[in-house]
N, C-alpha and C positions, 0 to 999 in steps of 0.2 A: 677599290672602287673610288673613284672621281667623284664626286654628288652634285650635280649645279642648284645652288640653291634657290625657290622658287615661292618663298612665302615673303610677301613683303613687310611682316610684321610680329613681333612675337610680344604675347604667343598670339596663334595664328589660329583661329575660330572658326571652322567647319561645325555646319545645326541643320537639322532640318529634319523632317519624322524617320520613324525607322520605313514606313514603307509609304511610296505615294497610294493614295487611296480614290482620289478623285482631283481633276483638276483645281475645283474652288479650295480644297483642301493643301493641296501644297501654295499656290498664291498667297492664300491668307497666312499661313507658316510663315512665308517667305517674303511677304510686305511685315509683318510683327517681327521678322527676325532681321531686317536688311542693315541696321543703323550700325549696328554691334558684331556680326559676323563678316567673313572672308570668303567663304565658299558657300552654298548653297547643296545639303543633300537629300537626298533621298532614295530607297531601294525599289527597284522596279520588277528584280526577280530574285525572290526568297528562298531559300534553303531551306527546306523545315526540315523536321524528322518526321511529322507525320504529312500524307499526301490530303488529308481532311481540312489542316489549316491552312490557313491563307498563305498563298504561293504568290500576290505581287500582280499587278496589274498587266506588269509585261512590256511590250513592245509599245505601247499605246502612250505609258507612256513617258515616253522621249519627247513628243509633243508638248506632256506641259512643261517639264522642263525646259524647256525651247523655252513658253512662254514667260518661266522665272527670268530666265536671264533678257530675257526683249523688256519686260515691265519692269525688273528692279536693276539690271544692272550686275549684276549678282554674279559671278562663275556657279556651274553648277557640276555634280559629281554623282555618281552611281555605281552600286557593286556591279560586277562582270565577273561568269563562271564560266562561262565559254566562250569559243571561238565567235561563236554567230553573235554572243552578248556583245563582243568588244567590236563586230563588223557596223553592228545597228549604231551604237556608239559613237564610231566615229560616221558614221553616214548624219549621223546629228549633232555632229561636231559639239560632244558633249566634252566640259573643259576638263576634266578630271574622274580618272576611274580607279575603286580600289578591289580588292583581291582579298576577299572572307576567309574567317580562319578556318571552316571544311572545306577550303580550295587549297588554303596554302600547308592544310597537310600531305597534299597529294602529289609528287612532283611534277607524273605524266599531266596532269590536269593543268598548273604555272608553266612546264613549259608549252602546252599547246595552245593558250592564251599567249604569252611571249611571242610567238612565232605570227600570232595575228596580229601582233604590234610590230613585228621588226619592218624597220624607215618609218614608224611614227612616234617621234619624240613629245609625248604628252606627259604630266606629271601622274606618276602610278602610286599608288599609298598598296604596301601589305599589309596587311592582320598581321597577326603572331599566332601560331597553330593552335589547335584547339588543345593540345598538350604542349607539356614545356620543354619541348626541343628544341634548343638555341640553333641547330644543325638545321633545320627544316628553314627556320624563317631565314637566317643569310644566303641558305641554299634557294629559296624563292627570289630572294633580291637579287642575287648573282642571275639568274636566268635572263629577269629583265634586264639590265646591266648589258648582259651580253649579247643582246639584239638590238642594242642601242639606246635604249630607253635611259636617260642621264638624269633625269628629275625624277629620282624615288623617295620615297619617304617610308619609312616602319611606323605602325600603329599598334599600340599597344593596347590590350582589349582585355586583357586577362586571359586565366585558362581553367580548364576544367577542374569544380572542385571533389577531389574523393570524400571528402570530410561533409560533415554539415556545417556551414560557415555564414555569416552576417553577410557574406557579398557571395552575389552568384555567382563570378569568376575570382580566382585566386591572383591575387596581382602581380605576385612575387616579384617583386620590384628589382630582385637582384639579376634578372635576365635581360630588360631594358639594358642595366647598367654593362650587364656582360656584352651587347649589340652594341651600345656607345663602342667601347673596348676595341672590339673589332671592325669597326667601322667609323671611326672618331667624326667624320662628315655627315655622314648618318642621319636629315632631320626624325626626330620623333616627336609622333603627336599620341598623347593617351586617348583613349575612348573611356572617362567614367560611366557611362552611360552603362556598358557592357560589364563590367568590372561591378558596378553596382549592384544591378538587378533591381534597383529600388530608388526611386526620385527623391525621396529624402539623403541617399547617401552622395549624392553627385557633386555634392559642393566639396566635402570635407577631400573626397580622392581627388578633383580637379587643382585645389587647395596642395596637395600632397606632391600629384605632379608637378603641377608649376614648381614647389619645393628643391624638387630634383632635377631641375632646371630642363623640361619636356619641350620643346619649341611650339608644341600648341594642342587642343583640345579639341574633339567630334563628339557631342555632344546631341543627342537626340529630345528634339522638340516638336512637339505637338498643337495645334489649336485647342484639341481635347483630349488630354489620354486616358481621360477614363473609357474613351470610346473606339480606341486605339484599336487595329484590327492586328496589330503584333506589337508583343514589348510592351503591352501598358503601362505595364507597374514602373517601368522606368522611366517613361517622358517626362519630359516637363514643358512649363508651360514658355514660351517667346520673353515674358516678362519676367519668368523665374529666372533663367537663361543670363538676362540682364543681371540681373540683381545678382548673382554669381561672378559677371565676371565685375561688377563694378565694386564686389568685396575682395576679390584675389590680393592677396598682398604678394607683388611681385619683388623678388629677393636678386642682389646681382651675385654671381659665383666669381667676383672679382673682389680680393682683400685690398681695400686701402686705407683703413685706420691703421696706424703704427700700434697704437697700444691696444686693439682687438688683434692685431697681429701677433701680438708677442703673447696674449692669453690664450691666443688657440694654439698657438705653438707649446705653451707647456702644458696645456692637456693632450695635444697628440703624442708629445714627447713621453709624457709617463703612457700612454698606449700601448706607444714603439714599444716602449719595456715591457711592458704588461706582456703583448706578444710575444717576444723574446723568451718570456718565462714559458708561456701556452708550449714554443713549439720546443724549447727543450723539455718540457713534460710530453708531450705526444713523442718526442723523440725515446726516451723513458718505456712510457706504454705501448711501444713498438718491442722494444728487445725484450721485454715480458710476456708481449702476445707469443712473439718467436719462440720462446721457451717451453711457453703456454703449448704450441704447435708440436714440438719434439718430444714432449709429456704423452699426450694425446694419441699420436703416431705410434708410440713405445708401447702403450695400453688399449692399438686398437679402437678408439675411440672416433667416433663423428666430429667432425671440425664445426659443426654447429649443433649447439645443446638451449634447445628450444625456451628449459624451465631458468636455465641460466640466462637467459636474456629478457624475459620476464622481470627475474630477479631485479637485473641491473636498473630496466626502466621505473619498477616499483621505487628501488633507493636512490637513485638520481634524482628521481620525481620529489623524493620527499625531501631531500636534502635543498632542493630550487627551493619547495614550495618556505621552507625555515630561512629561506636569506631574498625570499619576494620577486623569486622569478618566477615567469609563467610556464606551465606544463610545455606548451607547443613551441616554445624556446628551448627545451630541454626535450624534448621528443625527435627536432629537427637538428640539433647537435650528434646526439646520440646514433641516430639512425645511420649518421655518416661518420661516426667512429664506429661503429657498430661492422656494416658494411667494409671498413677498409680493413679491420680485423680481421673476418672474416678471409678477406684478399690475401693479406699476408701470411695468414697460417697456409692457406691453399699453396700459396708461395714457395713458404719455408719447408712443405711436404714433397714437392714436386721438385727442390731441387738436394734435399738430401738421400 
């Protein structure tokens, strides 16, 4: 994919509430937030899970939108789930639309959205699925892509957590990096907001992205979120907004001190080795799973032994917790040593 790029400034600051609620209410959002953002948002039609809570004002309104951008000058943007979302849309030549992570699990759903964009080149922003399927969001991007749509962007929003966790969304930060990878033009903008679940944490993950060099932030703000008709817990205020991005320390991913060059060159260097050692040992615990496999096979035995994998995570666990690593750093290793063992023994059964 080609990407034309369409932010004139990084990082590039999209704010505005999670949902418009009333006209005086997005104005006032959107005069408080105008000095310091890029884009102007708001959601006009809501996804819930339940049909009790607040669903979004709707069609009505595009109207005030209209009027953000007539009084501040502003671009402004809106999620779009359907065909008819994206018709109203553009009938109010709204400047930016993006595509929520229960859309973009869906394909039939992205491509029949796509298809009510093809010959209209506006900039489109995806979510990332409500799961972490790398295949799902490129597979979304591609859709628009290929009906013409040149100015996309991926939004990172987090995904669904199974665990109980300090952030409502899991960030897993290595799926972004895996999206850069395959798409190296790629802009990405994070959504701490999402990722959060909670307006105290917005700074430290905004903070985090910039870090990892995100080309810009969608950050939801409120006049009032305690009053919030969706997402309270997470808004924040116009002013807090500011004072976020005027603490960002923006970092360049470009080395040009000589002698910080040559320090981080000899720590990646013992790395490279460090690795080198990792995969001749995984190399190692391969030909012993295999063994492990023709043992098992000879005695009849199930290729997965429930108490033995207990075991393993009990003494791995303990063995972290004696050298100051943490459980879910050694849960998330594990699980994918664990699993490819698993593969190999099935492997090594099926082809002797």
């Amino acid at each position: 994919m080609k990407i034309d790029q369409f932010f004139t400034k990084k990082p590039f600051v999209i704010s505005g509430p999670c949902s418009a609620e009333s006209e005086s209410q997005i104005l006032a959002t959107a005069y408080q937030n105008k000095s310091y953002i890029d884009v102007f948002r708001a959601g006009l039609w809501k996804p819930r899970t339940s049909p009790s809570s607040f669903e979004g004002v709707g069609i009505k309104g595009l109207k005030w939108l209209q009027k953000v951008r007539e009084k501040t000058g502003l671009r402004v943007a809106t999620e779009v789930a359907t065909p008819r979302h994206v018709e109203c849309c553009l009938e109010a030549n709204i400047d930016i639309l993006w595509i929520g992570a229960r859309t973009t699990v869906n394909p039939f759903y992205v491509q029949e959205i796509a298809e009510a964009l093809k010959g209209v080149d506006i900039p489109i922003l995806v979510k990332n699925p409500v799961h972490p399927e790398i295949g799902l969001w490129i597979g979304a991007l591609e859709r628009f892509y290929k009906v013409g749509i040149s100015k996309l962007s991926a939004v990172h929003r987090g995904f669904h957590n199974y665990k109980k966790s300090v952030y409502r969304n899991d960030p897993k930060w290595e799926l972004p990096i895996k999206l850069r990878e395959r798409v190296i033009d790629m802009p990405i903008i994070c959504d701490p907001s999402h990722i959060a679940g909670k307006a105290e944490l917005v700074e430290d993950i905004s903070q985090t992205a910039i870090d990892m060099n995100f080309d810009g932030l969608m950050i939801e703000t409120h006049i009032n979120p305690s009053k919030a008709l969706s997402d309270a817990d997470q808004q924040i205020l116009p002013s807090q907004l500011n004072s976020i991005l005027q603490n960002l320390v923006l970092k360049s991913s470009k080395l040009r001190d000589q002698k910080f060059i040559n320090e981080l060159k000899e720590f990646r260097d013992k790395i490279d080795l460090l690795d080198k050692h990792i995969i001749a040992l995984f190399r190692n615990r391969k030909e012993i799973v295999e063994q492990i496999a023709i043992l098992k096979d000879k005695n009849k035995l199930t290729i997965f032994q429930i108490e033995r994998w207990f075991e393993i995570l009990k003494t791995r666990k303990k063995y972290a917790n004696n050298l100051n690593l943490e459980d879910e750093y050694i849960n998330e290793i594990f699980d994918v040593i664990h699993k490819y063992s698993i593969l190999i023994q099935t492997k090594k059964r099926e082809n002797d």
